[in-house]
N, C-alpha and C positions, 0 to 999 in steps of 0.2 A: 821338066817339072821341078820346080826350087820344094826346096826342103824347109818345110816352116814349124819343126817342132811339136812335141806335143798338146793340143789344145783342150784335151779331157776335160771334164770338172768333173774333181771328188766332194761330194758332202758328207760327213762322219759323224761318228755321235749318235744321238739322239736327236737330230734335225728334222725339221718339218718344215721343207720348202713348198712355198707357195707363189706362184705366179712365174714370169718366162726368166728363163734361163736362155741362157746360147755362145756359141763359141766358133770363134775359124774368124777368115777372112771376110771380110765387108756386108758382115751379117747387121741385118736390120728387122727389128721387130718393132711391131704396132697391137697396141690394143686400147679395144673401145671399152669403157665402160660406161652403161645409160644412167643418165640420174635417174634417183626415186620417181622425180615427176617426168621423165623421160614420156614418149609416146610407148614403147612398150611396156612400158606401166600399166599406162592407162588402156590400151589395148588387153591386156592378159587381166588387169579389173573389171574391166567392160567383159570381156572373155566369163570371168568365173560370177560375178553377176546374172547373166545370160543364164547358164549352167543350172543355178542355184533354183532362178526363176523357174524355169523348165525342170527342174529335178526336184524341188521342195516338199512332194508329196510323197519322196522314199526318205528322206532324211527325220528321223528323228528328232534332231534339234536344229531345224531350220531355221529356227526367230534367232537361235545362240548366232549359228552360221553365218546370219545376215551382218548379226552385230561383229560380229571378227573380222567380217572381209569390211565393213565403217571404218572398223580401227587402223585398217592396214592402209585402207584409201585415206584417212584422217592423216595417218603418222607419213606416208607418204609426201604428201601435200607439204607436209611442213619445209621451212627454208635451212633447218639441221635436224633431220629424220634418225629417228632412233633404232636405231637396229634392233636391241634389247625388243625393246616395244611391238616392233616388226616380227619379228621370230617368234616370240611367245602368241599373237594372235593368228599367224599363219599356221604355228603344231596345232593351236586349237583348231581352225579351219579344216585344217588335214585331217586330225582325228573325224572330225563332223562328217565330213563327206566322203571317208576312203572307202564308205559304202559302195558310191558310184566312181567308176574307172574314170568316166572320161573330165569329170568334177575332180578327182583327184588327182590326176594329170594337170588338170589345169589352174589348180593350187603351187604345184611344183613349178609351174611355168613361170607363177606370178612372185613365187619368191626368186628364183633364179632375175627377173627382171625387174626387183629391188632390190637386189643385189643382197639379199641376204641365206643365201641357198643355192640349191637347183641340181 
């Protein structure tokens, strides 16, 4: 067995590493990332849509709710989607519905597959 060194990696400081790292011999990494209009977009919007429909009568601010998850299916849609824009109408979303578990599971889902969370 040949001798190849140490391949460690130190990060120091005050770092805040984000995404793949890797080290050694004929290492290979892949990652996916879906766009905003991606299908799991619109599956996990179809998803919390459904939800909302079927749940609208424990939520307090339902009419708000509807209008959030618009903004998020709006801002999505777009051909340079706003993250900013994204985020702020999905915490509202969150808030509206962490009433219901399986609604608010499926908020988290929809940010993670517009890539702004998860």
């Amino acid at each position: 067995m040949a001798e190849h060194g140490d391949r460690g990696i130190s990060i120091g400081g005050h770092a805040n590493v984000s995404g793949q790292i890797a080290t050694g011999d004929n290492v290979t990494q892949n990652q996916q990332v879906a766009g905003a209009a991606g299908t799991d977009a619109a599956e996990a919007l179809a998803r919390v849509e459904a939800l909302l429909e079927r749940h609208a009568a424990e939520l307090p601010e339902a009419a708000r709710a509807y209008r959030d998850l618009a903004d998020v299916r709006e801002e999505a849609q777009e051909d340079d989607p706003d993250p900013e824009r994204m985020t702020g109408a999905l915490a509202r979303l969150g808030r509206r519905v962490a009433g219901v578990a399986a609604l608010a599971e499926a908020v988290r889902a929809l940010a993670a597959a517009v890539g702004v969370g998860g």
